[in-house]
C-alpha positions in Angstrom: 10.0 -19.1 23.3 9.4 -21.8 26.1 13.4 -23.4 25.7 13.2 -26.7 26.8 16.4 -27.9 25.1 19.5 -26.9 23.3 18.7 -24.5 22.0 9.5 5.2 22.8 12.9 7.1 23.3 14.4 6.3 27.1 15.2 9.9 29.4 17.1 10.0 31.8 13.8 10.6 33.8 13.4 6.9 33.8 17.1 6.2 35.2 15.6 5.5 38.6 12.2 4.1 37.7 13.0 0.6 38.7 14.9 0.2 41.9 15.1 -4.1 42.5 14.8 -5.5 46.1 19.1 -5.8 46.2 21.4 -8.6 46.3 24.1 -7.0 46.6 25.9 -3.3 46.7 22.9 -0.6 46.1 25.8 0.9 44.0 28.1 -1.2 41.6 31.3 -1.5 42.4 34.4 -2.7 40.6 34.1 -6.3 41.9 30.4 -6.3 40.6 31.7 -6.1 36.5 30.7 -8.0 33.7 32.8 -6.8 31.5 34.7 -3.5 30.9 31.4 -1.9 29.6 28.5 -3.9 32.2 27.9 -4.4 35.6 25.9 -6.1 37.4 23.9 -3.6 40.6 21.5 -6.2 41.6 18.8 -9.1 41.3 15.6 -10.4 42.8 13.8 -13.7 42.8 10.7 -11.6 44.8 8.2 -13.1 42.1 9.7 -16.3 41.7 6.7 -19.0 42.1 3.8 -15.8 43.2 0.6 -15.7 41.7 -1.3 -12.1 41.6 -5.0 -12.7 41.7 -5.2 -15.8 41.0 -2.9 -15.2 37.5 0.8 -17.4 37.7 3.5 -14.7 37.8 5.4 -16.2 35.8 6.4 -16.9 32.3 7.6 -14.0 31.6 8.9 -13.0 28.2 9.0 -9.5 27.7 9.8 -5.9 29.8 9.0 -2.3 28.4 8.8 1.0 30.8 4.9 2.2 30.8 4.6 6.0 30.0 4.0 6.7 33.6 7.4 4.7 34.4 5.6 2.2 35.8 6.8 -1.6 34.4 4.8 -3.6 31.7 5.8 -7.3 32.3 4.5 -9.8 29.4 3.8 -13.3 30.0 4.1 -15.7 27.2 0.7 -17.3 28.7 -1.1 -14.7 27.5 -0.5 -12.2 30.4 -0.2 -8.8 30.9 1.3 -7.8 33.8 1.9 -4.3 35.6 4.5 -3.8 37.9 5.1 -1.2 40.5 8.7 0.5 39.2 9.8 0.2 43.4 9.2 -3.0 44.6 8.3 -5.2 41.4 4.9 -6.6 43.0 1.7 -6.3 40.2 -0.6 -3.9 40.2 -2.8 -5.3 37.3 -3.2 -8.0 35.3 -4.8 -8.2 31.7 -5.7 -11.2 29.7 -4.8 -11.5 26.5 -6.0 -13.3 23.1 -6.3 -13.5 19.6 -9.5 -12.7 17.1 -11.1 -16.0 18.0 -10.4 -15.7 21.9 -7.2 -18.3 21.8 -4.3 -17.8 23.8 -1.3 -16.6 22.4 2.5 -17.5 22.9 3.2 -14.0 23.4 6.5 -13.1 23.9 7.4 -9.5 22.8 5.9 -6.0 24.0 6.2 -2.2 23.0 4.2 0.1 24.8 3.6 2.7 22.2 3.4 6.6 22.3 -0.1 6.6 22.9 0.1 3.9 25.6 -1.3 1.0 23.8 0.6 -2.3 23.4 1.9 -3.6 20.8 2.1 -7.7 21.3 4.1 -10.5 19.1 2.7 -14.2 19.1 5.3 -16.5 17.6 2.1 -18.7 16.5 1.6 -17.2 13.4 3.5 -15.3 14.4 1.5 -12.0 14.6 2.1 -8.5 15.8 -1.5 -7.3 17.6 -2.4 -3.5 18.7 -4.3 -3.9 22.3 -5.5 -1.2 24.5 -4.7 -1.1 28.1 -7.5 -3.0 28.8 -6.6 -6.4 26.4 -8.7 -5.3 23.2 -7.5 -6.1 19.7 -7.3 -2.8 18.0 -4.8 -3.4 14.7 -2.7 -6.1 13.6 -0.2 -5.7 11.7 0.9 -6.9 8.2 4.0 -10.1 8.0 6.1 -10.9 5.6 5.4 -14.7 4.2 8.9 -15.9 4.0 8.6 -15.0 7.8 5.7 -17.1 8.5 5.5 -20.6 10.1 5.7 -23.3 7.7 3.4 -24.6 5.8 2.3 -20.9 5.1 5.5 -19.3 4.9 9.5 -20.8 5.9 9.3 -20.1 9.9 9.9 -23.4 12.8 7.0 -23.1 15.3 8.3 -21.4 18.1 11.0 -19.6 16.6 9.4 -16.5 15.6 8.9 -13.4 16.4 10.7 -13.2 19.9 11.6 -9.5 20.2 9.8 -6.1 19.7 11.0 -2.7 19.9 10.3 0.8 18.8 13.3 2.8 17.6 13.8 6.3 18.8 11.0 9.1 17.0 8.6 6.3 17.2 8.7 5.9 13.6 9.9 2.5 13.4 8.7 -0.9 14.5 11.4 -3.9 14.4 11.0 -7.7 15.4 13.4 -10.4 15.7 12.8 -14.1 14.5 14.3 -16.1 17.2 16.2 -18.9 14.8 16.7 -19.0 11.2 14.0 -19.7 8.6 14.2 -22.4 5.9 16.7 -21.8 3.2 19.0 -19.3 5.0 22.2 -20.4 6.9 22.1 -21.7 10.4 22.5 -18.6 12.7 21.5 -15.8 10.7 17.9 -14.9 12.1 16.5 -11.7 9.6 14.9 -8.5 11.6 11.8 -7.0 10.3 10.6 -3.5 10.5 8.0 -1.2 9.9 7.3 2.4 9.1 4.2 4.5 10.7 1.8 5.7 8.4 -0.4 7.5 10.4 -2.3 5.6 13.0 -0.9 2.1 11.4 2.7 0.2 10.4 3.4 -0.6 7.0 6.2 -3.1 6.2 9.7 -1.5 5.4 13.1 -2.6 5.1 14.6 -6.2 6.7 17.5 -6.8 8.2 20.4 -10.0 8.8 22.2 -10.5 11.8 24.0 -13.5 12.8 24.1 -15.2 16.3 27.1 -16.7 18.0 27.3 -20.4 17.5 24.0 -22.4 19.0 22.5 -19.3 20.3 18.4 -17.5 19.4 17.7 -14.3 19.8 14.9 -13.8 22.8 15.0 -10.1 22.9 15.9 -6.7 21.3 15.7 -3.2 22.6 16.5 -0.1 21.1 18.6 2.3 22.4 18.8 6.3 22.4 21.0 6.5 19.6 19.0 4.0 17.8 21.2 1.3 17.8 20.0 -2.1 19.5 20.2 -4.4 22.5 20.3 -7.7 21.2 20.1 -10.5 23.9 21.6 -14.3 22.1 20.7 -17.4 24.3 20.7 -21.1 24.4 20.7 -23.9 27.1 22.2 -27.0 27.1 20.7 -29.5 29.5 23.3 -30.3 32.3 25.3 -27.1 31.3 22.7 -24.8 31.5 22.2 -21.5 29.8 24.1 -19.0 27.7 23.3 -15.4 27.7 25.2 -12.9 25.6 24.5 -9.0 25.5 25.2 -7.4 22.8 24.9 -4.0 20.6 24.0 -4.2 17.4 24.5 -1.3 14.0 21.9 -1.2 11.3 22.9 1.9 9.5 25.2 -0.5 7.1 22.9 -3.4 6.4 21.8 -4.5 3.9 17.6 -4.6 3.5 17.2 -8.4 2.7 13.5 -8.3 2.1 14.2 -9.2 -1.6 16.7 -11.6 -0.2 15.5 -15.5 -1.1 18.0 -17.0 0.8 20.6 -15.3 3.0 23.9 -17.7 3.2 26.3 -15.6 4.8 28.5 -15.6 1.4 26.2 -13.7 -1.1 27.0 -10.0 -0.5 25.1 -9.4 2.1 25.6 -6.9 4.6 25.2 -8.5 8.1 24.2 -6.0 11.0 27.7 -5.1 12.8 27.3 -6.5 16.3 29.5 -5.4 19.4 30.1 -7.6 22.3 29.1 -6.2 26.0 28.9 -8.8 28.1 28.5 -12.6 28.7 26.5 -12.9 31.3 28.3 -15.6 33.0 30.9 -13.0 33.8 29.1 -11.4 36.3 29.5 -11.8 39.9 26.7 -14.2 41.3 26.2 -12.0 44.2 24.8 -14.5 46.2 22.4 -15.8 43.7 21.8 -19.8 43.2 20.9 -22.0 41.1 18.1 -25.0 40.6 19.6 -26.5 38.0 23.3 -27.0 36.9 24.7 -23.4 35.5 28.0 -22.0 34.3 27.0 -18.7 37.0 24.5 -19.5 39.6 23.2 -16.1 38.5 21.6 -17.2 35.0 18.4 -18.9 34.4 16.3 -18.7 31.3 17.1 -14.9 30.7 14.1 -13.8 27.9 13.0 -9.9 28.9 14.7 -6.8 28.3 14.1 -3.0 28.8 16.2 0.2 29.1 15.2 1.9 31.8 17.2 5.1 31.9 20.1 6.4 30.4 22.1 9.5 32.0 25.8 10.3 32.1 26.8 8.1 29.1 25.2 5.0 30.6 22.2 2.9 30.4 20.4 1.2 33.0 18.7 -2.0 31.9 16.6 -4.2 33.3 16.5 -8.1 32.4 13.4 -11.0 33.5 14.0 -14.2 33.0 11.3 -16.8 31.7 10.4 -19.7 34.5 8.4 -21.8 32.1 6.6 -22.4 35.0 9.0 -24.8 35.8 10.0 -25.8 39.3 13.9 -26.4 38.7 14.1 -22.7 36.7 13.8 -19.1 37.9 11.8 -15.8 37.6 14.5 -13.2 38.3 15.0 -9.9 37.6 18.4 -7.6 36.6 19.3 -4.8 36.7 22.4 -3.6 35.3 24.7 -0.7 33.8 25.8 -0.4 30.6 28.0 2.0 28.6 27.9 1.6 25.3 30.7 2.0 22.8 
């Protein structure tokens, strides 16, 4: 989502796939802690304001590790961006777009076991199969509760924000970014889908409620198939907000026959853990263009787990620019143990 106001299975292989031009410590250290479970290793701002022939790097929405470790990088201008895992500069660039040849407001990305991408639009919003090179393959089915209003109960632009394939590869799950219509303030539902063969059918749905103000831009799945879940928000003159958390399905209740979830109806919400608030970590030198509770945040949208060995996981965060000349395309990455 462009914010303007207030408002598959990782290996350990992969642990040192992405190695971000340093701000700080090449290793973390105690002073470079989030929280007890996150820290902070580095950032870079490399991209910041770049264009790669002639395409704006910029805009970007989504992260997921390529099958050859190299980086997908997903612009929500209809961009598909590959990065070199060393130094972050593209490598390619794909255009993207719907049926009719319309951009998208793409904004989450799965790169699936047979290396074609798996795109969300929040128009619609849409989930579209493309190959490597940008063709439209499959699209999958959506829910009409889930769709934008006056076809189904969805705000424009508070969609489908986050995309990610749960370990086995058997399950599909997107995030709506804000509530729909009818269901309480905070409590965004998470849809998923089975595989059935060479397609994704519609399966169970899930609740899980945000912090207080705060969207969801981002999920990723984890090895023991429990999720990242990034909640954010900006206020302007404050800035932004950005919470890392893991979340537990294995309770919840499926709320696909769920009219309206209000938080009081019996519901089973997905258990969420906090990790970090990413306002906690050091800046490391990092500044700001606009006011921010950290010099360190901007518009934090992208997320991808790009290793896990030794009990810990090594993520890697992107931050949207909007190209906007007072925000930030920077990159994160970070260590997390999980509990």
């Amino acid at each position: 989502m462009r914010l303007r106001t207030v408002l598959a299975t990782v290996t350990a292989g992969l642990a040192a796939a992405t190695t971000l031009t340093a701000a700080g410590p090449a290793n973390a250290q105690s002073s470079n802690a989030c929280s007890p479970a996150v820290s902070l290793q580095s950032f870079s701002d490399a991209l910041d304001k770049t264009t790669y022939e002639g395409t704006f790097v910029g805009n970007l929405s989504a992260l997921a590790v390529d099958r050859d470790g190299q980086l997908a990088a997903l612009s929500d201008r209809s961009s598909l961006f590959t990065l070199d895992r060393t130094t972050l500069q593209p490598t390619s660039v794909v255009p993207l777009a719907d049926e009719n040849g319309a951009a998208l407001d793409s904004e989450g990305l799965v790169v699936d076991r047979d290396g074609t991408r798996l795109v969300t639009s929040e128009t619609e919003p849409s989930i579209r199969r493309y190959s490597r090179d940008g063709l439209i393959l499959d699209r999958l089915p959506v829910p009409d509760a889930l769709k934008v209003a006056p076809a189904g109960r969805a705000t424009s632009n508070q969609t489908f924000e986050g995309l990610a394939l749960l370990p086995g590869g058997h399950t599909l799950l997107a995030s709506m970014e804000y509530a729909i219509s009818g269901d309480s303030t905070g409590i965004v539902r998470f849809q998923t889908w089975e595989r059935k063969g060479r397609h994704f059918e519609l399966a169970a749905q899930y609740a899980y409620r945000t912090d207080s103000g705060l969207g969801v831009p981002e999920v990723a799945a984890t090895p023991d198939g429990r999720l990242l879940v990034l909640e954010r928000g900006f206020t302007s003159g404050v800035g932004n907000t950005v919470r890392l958390y893991v979340a537990d399905l294995r309770h919840a209740t499926d709320t696909s026959g769920v009219e309206n979830l209000t938080g009081q109806d019996g519901v089973r919400l997905a258990r969420k853990t906090l990790l970090a608030d990413i306002a906690d970590c050091p800046s490391l030198g990092a500044t700001a263009k606009q006011p921010q509770p950290n010099p360190l945040l901007d518009n934090i949208e992208g997320l991808a787990v790009t290793g896990a060995a030794h009990g810990r996981l090594s993520l890697l965060l992107v931050s949207d620019d909007n190209q906007n000349a007072v925000q930030t395309t920077r990159f994160y990455r970070l260590t997390a143990r999980l509990p």
